[in-house]
C-alpha positions in Angstrom: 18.0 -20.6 11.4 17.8 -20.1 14.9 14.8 -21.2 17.4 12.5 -18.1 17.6 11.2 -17.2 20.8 7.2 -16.9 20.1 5.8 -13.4 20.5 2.5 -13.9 22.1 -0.3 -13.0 19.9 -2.0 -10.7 22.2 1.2 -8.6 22.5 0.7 -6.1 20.1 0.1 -2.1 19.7 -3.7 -1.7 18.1 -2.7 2.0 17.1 -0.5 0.2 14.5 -3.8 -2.5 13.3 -6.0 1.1 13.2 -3.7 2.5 10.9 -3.7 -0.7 8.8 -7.0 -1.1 8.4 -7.1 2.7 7.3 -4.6 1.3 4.8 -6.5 -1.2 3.7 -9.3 0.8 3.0 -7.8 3.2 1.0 -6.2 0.8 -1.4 -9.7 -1.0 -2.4 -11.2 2.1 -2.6 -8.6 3.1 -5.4 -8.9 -0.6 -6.4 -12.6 -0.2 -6.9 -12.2 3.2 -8.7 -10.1 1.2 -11.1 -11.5 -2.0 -11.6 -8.8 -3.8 -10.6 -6.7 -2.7 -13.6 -10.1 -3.2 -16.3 -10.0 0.3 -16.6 -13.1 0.1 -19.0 -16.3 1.9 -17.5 -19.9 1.7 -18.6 -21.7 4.9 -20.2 -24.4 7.0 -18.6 -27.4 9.0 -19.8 -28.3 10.6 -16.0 -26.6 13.9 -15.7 -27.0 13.2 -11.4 -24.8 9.8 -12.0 -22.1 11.0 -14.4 -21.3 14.3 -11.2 -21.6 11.6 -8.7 -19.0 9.2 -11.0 -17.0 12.2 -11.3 -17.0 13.7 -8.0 -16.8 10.5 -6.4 -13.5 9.0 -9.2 -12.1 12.5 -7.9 -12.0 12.3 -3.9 -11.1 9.0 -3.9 -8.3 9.5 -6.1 -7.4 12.8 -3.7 -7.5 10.7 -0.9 -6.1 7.9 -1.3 -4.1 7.5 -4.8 -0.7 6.8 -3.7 -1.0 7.9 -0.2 -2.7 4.5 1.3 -0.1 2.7 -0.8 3.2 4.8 0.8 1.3 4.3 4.1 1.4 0.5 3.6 5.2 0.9 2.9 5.9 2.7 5.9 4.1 -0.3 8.1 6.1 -2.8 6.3 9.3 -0.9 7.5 7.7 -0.1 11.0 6.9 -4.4 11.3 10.1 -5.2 10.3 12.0 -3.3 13.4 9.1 -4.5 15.5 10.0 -8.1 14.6 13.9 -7.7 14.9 13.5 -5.7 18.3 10.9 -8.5 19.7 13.1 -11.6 18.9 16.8 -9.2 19.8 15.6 -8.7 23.3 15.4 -12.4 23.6 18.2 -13.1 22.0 17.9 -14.3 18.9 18.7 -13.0 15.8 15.9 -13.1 13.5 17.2 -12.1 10.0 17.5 -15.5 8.3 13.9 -16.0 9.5 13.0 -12.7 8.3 14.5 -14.0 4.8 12.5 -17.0 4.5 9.3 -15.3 6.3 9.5 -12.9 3.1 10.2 -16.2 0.3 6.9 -17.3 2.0 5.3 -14.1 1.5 6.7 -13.7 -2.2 5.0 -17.3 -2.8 1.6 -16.0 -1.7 2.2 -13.2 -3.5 2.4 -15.0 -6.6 -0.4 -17.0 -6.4 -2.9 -13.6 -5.6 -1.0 -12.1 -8.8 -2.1 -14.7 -11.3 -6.1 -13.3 -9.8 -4.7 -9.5 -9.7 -2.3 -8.1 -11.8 -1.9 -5.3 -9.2 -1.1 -7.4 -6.3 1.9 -5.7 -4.2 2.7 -8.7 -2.1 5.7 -10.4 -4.7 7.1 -6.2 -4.8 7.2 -6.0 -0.9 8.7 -9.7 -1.2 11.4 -8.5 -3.5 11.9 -4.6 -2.0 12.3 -6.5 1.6 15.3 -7.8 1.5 16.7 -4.2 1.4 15.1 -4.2 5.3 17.5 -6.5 6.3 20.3 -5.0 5.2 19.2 -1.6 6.8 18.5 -3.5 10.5 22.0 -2.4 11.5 22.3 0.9 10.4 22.5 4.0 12.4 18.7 6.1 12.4 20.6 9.4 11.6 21.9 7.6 8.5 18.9 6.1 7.4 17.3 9.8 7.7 19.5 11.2 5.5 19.1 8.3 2.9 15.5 8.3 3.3 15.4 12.2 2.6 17.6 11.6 -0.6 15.3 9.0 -1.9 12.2 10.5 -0.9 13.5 13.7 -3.0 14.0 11.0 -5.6 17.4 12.6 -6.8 18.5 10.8 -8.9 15.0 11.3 -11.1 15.4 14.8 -10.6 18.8 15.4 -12.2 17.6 13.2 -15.2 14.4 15.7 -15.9 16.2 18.5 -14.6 19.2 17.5 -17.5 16.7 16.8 -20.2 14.8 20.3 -19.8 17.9 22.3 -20.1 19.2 20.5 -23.2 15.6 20.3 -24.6 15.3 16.3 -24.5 11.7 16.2 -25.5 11.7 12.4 -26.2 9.8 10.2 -24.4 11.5 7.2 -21.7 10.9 4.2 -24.5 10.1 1.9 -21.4 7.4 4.1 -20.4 5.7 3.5 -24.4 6.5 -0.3 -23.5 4.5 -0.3 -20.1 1.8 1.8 -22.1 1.3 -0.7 -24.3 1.4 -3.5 -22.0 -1.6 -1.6 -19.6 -3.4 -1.0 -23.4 -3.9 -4.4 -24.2 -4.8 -5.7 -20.4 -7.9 -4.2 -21.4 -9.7 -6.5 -23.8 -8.1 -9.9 -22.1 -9.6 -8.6 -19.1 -13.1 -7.7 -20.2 -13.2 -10.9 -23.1 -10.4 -13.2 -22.3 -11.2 -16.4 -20.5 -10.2 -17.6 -17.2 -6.7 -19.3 -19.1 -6.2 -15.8 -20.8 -6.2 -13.7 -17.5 -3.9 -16.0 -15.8 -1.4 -16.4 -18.9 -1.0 -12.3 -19.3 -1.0 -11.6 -15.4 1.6 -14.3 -15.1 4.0 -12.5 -17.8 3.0 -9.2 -19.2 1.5 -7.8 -16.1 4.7 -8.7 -14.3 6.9 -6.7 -16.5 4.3 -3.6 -16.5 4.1 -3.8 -12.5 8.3 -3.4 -12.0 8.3 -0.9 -15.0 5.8 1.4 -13.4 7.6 0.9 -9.9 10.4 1.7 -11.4 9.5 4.6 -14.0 7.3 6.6 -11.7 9.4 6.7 -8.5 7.8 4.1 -6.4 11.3 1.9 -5.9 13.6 4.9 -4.3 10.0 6.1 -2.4 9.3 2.8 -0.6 12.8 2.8 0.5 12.5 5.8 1.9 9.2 4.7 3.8 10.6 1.8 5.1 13.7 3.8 6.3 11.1 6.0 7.7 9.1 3.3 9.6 12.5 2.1 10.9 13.2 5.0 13.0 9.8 5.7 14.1 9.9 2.0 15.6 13.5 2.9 17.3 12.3 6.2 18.7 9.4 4.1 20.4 6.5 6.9 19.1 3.9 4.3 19.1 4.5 3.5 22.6 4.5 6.9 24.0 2.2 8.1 21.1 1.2 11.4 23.9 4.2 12.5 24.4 4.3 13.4 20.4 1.0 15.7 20.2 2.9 18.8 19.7 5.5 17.4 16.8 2.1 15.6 15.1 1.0 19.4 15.1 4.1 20.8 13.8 4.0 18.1 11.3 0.7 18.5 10.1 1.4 22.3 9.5 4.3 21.7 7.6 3.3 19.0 5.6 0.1 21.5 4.6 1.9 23.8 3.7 4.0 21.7 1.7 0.9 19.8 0.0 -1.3 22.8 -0.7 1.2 24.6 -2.9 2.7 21.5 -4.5 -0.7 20.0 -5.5 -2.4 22.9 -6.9 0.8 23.8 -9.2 0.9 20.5 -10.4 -2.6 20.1 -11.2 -3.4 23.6 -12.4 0.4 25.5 -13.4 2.7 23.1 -14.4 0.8 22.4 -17.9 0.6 26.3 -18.6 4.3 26.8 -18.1 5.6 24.0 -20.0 4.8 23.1 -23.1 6.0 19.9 -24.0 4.2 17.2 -22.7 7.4 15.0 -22.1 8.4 17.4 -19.8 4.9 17.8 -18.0 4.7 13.9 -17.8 8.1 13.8 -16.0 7.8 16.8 -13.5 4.4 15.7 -12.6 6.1 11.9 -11.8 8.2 13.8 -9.3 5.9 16.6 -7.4 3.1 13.6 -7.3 5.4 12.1 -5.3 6.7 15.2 -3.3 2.8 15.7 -2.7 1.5 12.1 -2.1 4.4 11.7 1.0 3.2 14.9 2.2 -0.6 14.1 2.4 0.3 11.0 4.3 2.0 13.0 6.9 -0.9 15.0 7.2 -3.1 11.5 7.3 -0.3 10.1 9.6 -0.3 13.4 12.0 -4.1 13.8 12.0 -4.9 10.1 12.9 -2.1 10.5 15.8 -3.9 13.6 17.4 -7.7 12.4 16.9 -6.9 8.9 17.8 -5.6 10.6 21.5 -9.8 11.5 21.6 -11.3 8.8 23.9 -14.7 8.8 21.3 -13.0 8.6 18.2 -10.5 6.3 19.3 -13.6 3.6 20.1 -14.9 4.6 17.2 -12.5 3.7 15.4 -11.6 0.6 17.4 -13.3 -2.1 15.3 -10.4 -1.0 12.0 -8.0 -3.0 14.5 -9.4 -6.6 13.7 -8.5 -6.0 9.9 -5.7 -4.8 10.6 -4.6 -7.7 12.4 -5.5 -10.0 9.2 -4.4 -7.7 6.6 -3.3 -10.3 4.5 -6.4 -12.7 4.3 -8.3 -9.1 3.3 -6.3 -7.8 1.3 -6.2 -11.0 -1.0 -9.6 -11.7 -0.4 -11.0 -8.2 -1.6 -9.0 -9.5 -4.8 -10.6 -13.4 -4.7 -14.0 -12.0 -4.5 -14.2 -8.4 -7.2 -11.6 -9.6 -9.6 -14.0 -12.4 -10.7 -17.1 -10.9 -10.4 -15.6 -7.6 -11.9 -14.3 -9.6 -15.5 -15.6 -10.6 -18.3 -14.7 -14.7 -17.5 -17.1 -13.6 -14.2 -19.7 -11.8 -13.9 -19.0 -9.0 -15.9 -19.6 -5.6 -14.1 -17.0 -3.9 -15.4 -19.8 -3.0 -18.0 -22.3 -2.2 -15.4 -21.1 -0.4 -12.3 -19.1 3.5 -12.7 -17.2 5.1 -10.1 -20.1 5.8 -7.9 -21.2 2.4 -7.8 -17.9 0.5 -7.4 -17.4 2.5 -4.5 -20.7 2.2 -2.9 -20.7 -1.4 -3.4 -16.5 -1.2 -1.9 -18.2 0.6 1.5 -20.8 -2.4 1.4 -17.9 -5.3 1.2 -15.9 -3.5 3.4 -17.7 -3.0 6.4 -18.6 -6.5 5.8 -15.4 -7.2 6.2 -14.9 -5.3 9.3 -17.5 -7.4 11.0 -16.3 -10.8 9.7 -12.8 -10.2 10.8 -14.1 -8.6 14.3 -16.4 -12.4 14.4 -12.9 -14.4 13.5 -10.3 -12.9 15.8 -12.8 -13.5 18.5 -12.2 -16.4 17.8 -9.0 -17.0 16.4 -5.5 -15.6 16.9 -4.5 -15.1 13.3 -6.8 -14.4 10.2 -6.2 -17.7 7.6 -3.5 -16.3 5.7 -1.7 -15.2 8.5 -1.9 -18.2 10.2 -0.4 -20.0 7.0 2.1 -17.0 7.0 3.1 -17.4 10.5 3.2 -21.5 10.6 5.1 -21.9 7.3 7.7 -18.9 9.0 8.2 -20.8 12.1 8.2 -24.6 10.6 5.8 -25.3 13.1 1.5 -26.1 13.4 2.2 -27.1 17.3 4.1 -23.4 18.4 1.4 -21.4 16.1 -2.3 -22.4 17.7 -4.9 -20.8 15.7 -7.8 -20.6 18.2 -7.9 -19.2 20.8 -8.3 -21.7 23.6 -5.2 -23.3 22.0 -2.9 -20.6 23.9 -0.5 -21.9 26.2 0.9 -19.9 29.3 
């Protein structure tokens, strides 16, 4: 591997950290919602409580249920052309370091998916390597593959082919991953310490890939990191004005794509089909159709509000998290998983959807204040330090505080 050229830390677009950090709240919301994966929720006798647990399981799961995910994706892409680009203009070719940043990634990873079975870390380690191989590929090319994947053709000639010839039986690998997420349950909420980390270490990893796999989430990451590709190469988030009008355009479109596709799939698509094979598969694909086109209108949105001088400061202090994604995302794990099991403290029996999430806005503005405190501090949050050192070989060429910076 070559000697990198250092980008300095300070040299960075916060538009990109805001949008992060609106990631990152997303996924612990849904993370919250679920438990992490303990998907076992305590009983209520308040009428008031059961709405709120309801209405509040429901937004959450409009909002951001596969949408803060496929935002995440389309970051990855989007930091993996500004990597390349930063280290191509001085001359270096960065994809062997890209290779063994994304082994050191895959190895944190691992170690946050013994604690969370859900982690996506060891998938983005795996699904990266793709990136590398798209670096030198022309943008109009990697449109067109990103629309074909994002269509998720090849799924839709399967369901299409098995409605016309009647195939009512059910994908046997899904019943397998359904069986794997049945019995996650009482290891979570019973099981020791040793239990969790023997089934997340095996069984969850083979229901993680199957669900990535089975519900569309392989061919739309793809996509999304083509996607986040060529919005890097256009240079958008430098010149994020000159794009108000196609963020409007966008928006509208995507709207009107949503709208339609979310209410047929919630409220048609079981009236006109009848077998639930079918339902279960067509609803796979228009999820998907409708997830990618709410983050549009999430992505489009944020782009025109963020232009507002007052809700762009408001907004300001998301960039800190952003910036040390990594250390929160694993932490929000290292802290609920534990207290949320039965080998912890156990409130998988005691908090619903209206309190996991109350007690998620709590942590997370928590959060937002520690990691505001640290990168006043510090250049990189911990985990990104690690990241970053163990990327470049190197403590000396990586300072971690701040008044370790050299000219």
């Amino acid at each position: 591997m070559e000697t990198p050229v250092l980008k300095k830390p300070t040299d960075r677009l916060e538009v990109i950290d805001v949008l992060r950090g609106i990631a990152l709240f997303g996924l612990f919301s849904v993370h919250m919602q679920e438990h992490f994966e303990l998907f076992i929720f305590p009983e209520t006798n308040s009428e008031m409580l059961k709405v709120l647990d309801k209405g509040v399981n429901e937004i959450v799961y409009f909002l951001f249920a596969g949408k803060s995910y496929a935002l995440f994706a389309f970051l990855f892409g989007l930091s993996f052309f500004i990597q390349m680009k930063s280290q191509a203009d001085k001359g270096n070719d960065f994809r062997s370091r890209f290779i063994w940043r994304l082994i050191v990634l895959g190895g944190i990873g691992w170690f946050h998916s013994l604690v969370y079975s859900g982690d996506i870390l060891t998938y983005f380690f795996i699904m990266g390597f793709v990136l590398v191989v798209m670096d030198k590929v022309p943008s109009r090319v990697l449109i067109i593959l990103a629309v074909f994947f994002l269509l998720q053709i090849p799924f839709v000639v399967m369901v299409i082919n098995k409605t016309l010839n009647h195939d009512y039986q059910r994908n046997p690998l899904l019943i397998t991953m359904d069986a794997i997420y049945s019995s996650n349950g009482p290891i979570f909420s019973k099981g020791s310490l040793l239990d969790v980390l023997s089934f997340n270490i095996s069984e969850a990893q083979k229901s993680k890939w199957l669900y990535m796999f089975l519900y569309g989430r392989v061919f739309q990451t793809l996509g999304l990191f083509m996607i986040g590709i060529v919005i890097g190469r256009s240079g958008f988030f430098k010149t994020i004005g000159k794009y108000k009008k196609h963020c409007q355009v966008a928006l509208v479109l995507a709207s009107t794509l949503f709208i339609p596709l979310f209410i047929f799939n919630r409220f048609y698509l079981p009236e006109i089909a009848s077998e639930k094979t079918i339902i279960e598969s067509w609803t796979i694909i228009l999820s998907s159709y409708a997830n990618f086109a709410f983050v549009v209108i999430i992505f489009s949105s944020f782009v025109l509000l963020y232009q507002n001088d007052t809700i762009r400061k408001g907004l300001d202090i998301l960039k800190y998290i952003g910036r040390m994604s990594l250390t929160t995302y694993v932490m929000q794990s290292v802290v609920w998983v534990p207290l949320i099991y039965g080998y912890g403290a156990g409130l998988y029996d005691s908090i619903g959807f209206f309190y996991s999430f109350l007690l998620g806005i709590v942590f997370f503005v928590a959060q937002l204040f520690l990691s505001r405190w640290w990168m006043n501090r510090y250049h990189y949050g911990p985990l990104e330090w690690l990241w970053r050192s163990v990327t470049y070989l190197s403590l000396q060429d990586v300072p971690l505080k701040r008044d370790l910076v050299r000219s």
